[in-house]
C-alpha positions as CSV (number, residue, x, y, z in Angstrom):
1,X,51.8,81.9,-105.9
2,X,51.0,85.7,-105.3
3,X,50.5,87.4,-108.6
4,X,49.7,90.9,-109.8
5,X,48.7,93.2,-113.0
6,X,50.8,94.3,-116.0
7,X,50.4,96.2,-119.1
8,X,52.5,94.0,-121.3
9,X,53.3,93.0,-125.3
10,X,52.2,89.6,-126.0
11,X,52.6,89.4,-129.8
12,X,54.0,92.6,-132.4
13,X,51.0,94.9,-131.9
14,X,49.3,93.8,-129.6
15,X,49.3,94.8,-125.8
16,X,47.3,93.5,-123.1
17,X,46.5,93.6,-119.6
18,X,48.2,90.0,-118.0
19,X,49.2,88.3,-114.8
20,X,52.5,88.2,-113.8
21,X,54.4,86.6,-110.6
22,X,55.3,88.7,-108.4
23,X,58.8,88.0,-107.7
24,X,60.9,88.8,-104.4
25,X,63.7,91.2,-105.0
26,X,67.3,89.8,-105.0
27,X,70.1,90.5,-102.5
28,X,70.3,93.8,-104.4
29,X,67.1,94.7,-105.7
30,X,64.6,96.6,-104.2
31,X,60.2,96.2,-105.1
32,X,58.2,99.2,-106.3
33,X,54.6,99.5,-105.9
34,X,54.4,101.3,-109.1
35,X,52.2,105.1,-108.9
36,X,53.2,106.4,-112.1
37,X,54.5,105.4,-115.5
38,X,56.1,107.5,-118.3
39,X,56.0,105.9,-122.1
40,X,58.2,106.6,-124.5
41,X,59.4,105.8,-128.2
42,X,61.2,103.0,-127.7
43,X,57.7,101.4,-126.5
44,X,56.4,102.1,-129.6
45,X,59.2,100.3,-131.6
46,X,58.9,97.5,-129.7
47,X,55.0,96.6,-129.6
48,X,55.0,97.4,-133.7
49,X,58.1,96.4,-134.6
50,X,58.9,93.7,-132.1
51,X,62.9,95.6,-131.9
52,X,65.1,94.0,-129.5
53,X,62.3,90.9,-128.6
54,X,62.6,87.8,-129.5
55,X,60.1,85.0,-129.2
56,X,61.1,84.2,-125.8
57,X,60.6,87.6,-124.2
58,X,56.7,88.0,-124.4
59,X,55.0,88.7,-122.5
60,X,56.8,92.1,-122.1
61,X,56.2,94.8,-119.8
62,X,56.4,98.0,-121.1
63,X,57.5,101.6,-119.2
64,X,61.0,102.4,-118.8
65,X,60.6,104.8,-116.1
66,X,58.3,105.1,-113.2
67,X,57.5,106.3,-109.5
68,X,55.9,104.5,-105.9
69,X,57.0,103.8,-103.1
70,X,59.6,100.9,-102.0
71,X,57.9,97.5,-100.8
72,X,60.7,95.6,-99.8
73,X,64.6,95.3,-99.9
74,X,66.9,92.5,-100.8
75,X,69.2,91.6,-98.0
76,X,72.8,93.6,-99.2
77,X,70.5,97.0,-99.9
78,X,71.2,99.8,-97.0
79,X,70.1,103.0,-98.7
80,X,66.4,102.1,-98.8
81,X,63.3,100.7,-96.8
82,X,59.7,100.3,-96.9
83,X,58.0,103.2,-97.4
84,X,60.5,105.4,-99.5
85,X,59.3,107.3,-102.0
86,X,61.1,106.6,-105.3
87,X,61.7,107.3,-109.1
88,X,63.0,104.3,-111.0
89,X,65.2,103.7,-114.1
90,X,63.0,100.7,-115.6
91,X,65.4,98.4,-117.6
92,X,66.5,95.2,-118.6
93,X,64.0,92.6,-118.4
94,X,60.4,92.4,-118.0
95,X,60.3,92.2,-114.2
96,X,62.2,95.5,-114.2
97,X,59.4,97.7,-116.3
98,X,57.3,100.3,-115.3
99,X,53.7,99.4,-115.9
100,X,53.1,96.6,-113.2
101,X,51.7,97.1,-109.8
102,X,55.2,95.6,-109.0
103,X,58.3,96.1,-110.2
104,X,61.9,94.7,-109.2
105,X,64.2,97.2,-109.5
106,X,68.9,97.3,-108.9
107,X,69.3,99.5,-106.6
108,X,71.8,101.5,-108.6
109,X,68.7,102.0,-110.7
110,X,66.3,104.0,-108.3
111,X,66.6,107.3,-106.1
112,X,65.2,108.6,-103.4
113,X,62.6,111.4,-104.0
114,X,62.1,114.5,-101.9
115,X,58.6,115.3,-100.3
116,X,58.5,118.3,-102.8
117,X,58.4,116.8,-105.5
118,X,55.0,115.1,-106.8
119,X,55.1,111.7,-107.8
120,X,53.8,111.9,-111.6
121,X,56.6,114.5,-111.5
122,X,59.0,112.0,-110.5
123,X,58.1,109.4,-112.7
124,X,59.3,111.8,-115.5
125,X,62.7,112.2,-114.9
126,X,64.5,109.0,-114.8
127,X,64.8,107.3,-118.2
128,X,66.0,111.2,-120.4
129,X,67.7,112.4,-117.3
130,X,70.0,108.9,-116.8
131,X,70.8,109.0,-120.8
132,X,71.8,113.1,-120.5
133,X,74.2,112.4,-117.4
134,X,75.1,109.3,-118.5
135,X,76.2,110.8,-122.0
136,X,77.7,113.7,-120.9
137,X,79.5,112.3,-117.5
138,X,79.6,108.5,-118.6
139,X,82.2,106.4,-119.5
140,X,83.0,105.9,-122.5
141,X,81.0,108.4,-124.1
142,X,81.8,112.1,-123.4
143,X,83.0,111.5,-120.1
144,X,83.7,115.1,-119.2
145,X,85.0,116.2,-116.0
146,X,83.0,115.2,-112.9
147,X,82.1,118.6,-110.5
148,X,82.9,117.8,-107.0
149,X,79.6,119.3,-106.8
150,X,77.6,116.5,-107.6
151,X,79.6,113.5,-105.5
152,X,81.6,112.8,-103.0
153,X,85.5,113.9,-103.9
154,X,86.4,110.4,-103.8
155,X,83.9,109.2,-106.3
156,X,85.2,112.0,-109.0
157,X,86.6,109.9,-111.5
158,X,90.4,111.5,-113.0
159,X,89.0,113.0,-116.5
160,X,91.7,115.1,-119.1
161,X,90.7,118.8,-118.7
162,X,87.9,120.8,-120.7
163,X,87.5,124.6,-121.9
164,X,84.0,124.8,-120.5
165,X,83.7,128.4,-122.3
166,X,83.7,126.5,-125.5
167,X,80.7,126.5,-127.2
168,X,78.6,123.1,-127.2
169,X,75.3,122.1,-129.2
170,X,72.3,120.0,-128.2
171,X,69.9,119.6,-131.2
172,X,66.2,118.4,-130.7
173,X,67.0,120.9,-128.1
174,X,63.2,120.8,-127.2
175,X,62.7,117.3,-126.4
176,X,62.4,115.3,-123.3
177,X,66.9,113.7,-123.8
178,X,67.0,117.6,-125.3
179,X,66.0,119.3,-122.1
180,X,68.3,116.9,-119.9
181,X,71.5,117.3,-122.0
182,X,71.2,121.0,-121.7
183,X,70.7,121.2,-117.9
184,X,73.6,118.5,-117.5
185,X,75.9,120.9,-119.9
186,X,75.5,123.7,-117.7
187,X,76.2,121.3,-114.3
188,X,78.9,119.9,-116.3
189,X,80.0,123.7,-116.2
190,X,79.4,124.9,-120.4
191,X,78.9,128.5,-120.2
192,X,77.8,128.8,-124.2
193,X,74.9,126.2,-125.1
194,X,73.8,126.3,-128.1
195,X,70.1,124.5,-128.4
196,X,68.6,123.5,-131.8
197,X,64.4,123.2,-131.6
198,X,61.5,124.6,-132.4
199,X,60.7,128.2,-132.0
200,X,58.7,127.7,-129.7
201,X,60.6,126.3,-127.4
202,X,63.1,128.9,-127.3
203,X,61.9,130.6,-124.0
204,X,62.0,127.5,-122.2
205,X,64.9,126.1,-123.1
206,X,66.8,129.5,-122.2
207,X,65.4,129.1,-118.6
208,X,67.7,126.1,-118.2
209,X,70.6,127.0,-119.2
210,X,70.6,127.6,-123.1
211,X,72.6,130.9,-124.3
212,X,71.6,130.8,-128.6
213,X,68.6,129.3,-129.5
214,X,68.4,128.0,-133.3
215,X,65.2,126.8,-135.6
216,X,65.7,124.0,-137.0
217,X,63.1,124.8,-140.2
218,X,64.7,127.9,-140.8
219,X,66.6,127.1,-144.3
220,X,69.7,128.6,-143.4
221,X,69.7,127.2,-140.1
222,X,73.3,125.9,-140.6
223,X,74.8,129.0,-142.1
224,X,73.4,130.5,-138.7
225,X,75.1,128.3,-136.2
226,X,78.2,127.9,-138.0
227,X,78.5,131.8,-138.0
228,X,77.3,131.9,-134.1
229,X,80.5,129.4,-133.4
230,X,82.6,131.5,-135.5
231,X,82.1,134.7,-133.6
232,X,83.4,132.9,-130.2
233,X,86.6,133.2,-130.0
234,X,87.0,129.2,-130.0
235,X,85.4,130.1,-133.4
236,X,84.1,126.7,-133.8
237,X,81.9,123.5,-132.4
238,X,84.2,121.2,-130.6
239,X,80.9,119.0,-128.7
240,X,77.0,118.3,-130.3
241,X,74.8,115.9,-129.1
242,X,71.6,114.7,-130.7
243,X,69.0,112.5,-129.2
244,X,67.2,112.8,-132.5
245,X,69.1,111.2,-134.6
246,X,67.6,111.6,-137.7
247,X,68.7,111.2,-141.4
248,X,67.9,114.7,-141.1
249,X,69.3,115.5,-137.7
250,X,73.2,114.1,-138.6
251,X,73.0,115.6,-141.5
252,X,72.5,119.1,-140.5
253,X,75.0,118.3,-137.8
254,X,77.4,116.7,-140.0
255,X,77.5,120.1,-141.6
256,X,77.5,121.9,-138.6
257,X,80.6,120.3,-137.0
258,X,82.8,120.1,-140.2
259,X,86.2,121.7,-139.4
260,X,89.5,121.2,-141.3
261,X,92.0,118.6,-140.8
262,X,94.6,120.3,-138.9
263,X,92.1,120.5,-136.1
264,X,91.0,118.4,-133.2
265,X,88.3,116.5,-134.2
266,X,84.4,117.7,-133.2
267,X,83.1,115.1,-130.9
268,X,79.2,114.1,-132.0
269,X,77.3,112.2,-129.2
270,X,74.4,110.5,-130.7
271,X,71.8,108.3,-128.7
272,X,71.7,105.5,-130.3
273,X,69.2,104.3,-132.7
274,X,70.1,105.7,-135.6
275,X,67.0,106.4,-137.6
276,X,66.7,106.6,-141.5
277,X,63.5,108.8,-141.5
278,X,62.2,112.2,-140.1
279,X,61.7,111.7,-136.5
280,X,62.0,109.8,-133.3
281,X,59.0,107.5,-134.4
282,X,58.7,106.4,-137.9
283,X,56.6,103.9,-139.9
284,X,57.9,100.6,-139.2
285,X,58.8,99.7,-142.1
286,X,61.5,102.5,-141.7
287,X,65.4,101.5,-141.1
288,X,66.8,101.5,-137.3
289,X,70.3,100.5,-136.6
290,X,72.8,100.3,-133.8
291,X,75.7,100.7,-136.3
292,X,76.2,103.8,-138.2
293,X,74.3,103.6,-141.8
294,X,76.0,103.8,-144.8
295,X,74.3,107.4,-145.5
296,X,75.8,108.7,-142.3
297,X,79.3,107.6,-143.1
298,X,78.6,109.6,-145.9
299,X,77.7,112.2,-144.2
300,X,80.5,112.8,-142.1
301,X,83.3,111.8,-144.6
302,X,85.7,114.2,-144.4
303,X,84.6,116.5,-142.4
304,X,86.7,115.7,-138.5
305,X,84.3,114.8,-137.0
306,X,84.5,111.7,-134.1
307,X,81.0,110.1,-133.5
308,X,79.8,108.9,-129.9
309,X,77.3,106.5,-129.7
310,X,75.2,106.6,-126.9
311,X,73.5,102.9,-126.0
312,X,71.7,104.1,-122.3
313,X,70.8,100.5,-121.8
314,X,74.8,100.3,-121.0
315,X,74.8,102.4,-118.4
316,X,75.0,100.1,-115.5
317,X,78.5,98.6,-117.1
318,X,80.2,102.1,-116.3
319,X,81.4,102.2,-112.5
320,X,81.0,105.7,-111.8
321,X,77.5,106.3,-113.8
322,X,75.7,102.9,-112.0
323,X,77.0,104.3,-108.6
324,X,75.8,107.7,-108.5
325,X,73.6,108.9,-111.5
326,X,70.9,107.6,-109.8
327,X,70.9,106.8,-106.4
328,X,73.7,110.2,-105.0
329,X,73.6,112.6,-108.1
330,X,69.5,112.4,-108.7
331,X,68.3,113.4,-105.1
332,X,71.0,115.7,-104.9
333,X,70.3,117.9,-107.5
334,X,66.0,117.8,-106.2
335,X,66.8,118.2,-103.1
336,X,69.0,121.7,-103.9
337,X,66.6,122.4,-106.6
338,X,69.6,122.4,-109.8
339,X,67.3,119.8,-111.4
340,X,63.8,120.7,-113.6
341,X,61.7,117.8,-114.6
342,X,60.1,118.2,-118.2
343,X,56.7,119.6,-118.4
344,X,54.2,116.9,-118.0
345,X,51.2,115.1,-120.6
346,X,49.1,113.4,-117.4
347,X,47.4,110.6,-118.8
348,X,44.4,109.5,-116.4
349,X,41.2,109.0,-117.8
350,X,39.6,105.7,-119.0
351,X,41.3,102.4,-117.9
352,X,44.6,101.8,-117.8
353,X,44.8,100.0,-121.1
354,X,42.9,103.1,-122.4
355,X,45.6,105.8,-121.4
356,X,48.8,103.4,-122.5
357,X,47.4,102.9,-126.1
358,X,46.6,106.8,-125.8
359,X,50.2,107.8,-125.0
360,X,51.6,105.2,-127.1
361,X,49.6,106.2,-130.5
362,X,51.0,110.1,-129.1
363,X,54.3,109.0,-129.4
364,X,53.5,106.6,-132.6
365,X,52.2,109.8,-134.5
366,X,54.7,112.6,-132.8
367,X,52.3,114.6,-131.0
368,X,54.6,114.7,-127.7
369,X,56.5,118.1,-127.8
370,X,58.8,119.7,-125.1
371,X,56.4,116.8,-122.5
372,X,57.1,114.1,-121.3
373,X,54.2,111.6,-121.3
374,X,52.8,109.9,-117.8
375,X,50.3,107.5,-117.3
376,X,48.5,107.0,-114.0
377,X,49.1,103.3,-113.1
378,X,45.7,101.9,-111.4
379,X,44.2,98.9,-112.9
């Protein structure tokens, strides 16, 4: 049996360098030999938390996005061959991850990468850029109008019509999700995006695409945004979306969005989990949940507000986003040069164990800001 290397979870906190089999791909899978990796929280919560494992699962691979170069096809794929270079979408099960010499990888889940862009560039993108598309394009989140831009006419799903000059809001503006929601805003067509982060992030974020730029630390942050809205001559928030969310986070926000009954409601997209602490990565000991916490319903009683959860991991169960985030929209948009990647933390000194338990105790201790974190994958 031909085997090869992972970086996997064998136990809640520990992580380990194992052997895997190294599988064949389906009739509609494809295998990467993996370049580059990118980490990211939801690594972190499940090597010291264990969240989503059970006792079955280990050892599991970590790395839920990555970059190499296909090494075979299953029999029903057409779109790719040996040799292809390719950024991957790394999810559901442990033969899908990132940080093996070999992954197996849907189709739907991979795209094709133009010669211009570098690899450990590529490796960046997938995971934040499939959960902005798929929460501002993806059924049944936002689902927002489709341009013809991006796809095929035929593949342009029949969505109700939006006023794209009405102002919309990404907070954590500044963060890897952050930097995707507000680029897929702007191909989505919003004219007026309003990005929460820090300060200095402002200059950045303007470059793709934001109009108002907002600190979250300043103490009247709220009464700032609110009168922003109020000057348009919507003269409110009809969309947010937070990738953070925070106690914090959906609290501000929960102000932010509050409008009077006789209104439509303010739509607040939230990537899903919902986090009773400060920021993405908390102590463990710290409440996560899937359903909306009793001091969020708080929150946002009485104030008109519709919430959106965002679960990425579903993304493959809507038609439109498995067929063409990936595979049409994604070398599309690199290929035209509509698409930036976020600024890279390169990871490649030591071994490999060495530079995963480097980027994971970043993340752990929320030193990653406006980067996205790669690791070099040789063993």
């Amino acid at each position: 049996m031909t085997t090869h290397r992972a970086v996997a979870i064998t136990a809640i906190g520990s992580l380990e360098v194992v052997d895997l089999p190294t599988p064949a791909p389906g009739p509609d899978e494809i295998v990467v030999h993996v370049r580059y990796i990118t980490l990211i929280p939801f690594d972190v919560y499940q090597l010291d938390m264990g969240y989503t494992l059970s006792a079955s699962d280990y050892p599991q691979v970590i790395g839920f996005g990555s970059a190499g170069f296909v090494k075979a096809v299953g029999e029903n794929v057409k779109d790719f061959k040996e040799g292809d270079r390719v950024a991957t979408y790394n999810s559901f099960q442990s033969r899908n991850k990132g940080a093996q010499e070999y992954a197996v990888i849907p189709r739907w889940q991979a795209a094709k990468i133009p010669e211009s862009v570098p690899l450990h560039e590529a490796a960046s993108i997938p995971d934040n850029y499939v959960t902005a598309m798929f929460t501002v394009f993806g059924t049944p989140n936002l689902a927002l109008p489709v341009p013809p831009s991006l796809v095929p006419p035929s593949s342009v799903p029949t969505r109700p019509a939006v006023d794209l000059s009405a102002p919309v809001l990404v907070y954590g503006a500044g963060s890897s999700s952050g930097q995707f929601f507000i680029q897929a805003l702007r191909l989505a067509g919003f004219t007026d995006i309003f990005a929460v982060a820090s300060s200095k992030h402002h200059e950045y974020l303007r470059t793709l695409g934001a109009t108002q730029c907002f600190d979250y630390r300043s103490p009247d942050v709220v009464a700032q945004i609110r009168a922003a809205a109020a000057s348009t001559k919507h003269g409110r928030l009809p969309i947010a979306l937070d990738p953070i969310a925070t106690r914090g986070s959906l609290t501000l926000l929960s102000e932010v969005l509050a409008s009077p009954p006789a209104l439509p409601p303010a739509r607040l997209a939230v990537l899903l989990a919902y986090k009773d602490g400060d920021s993405v990565t908390n102590s463990p000991d710290t409440a996560m949940s899937v359903t909306p916490p009793q001091w969020l319903e708080d929150a946002l009683a009485g104030k008109n507000i519709d919430l959106v959860p965002v679960g990425t991991f579903y993304f493959g169960k809507d038609d439109f986003s498995r067929e063409n985030i990936m595979p049409v929209i994604l070398p599309r948009l690199l290929a035209e040069g509509k698409l930036r990647a976020n600024p890279v933390r390169l990871l490649e000194e030591g071994t490999l164990l060495e530079r995963v338990k480097t980027g994971l105790d970043l993340l752990r201790n929320n030193k990653i800001s406006g980067e996205k974190l790669v690791v070099k994958l040789k063993f």
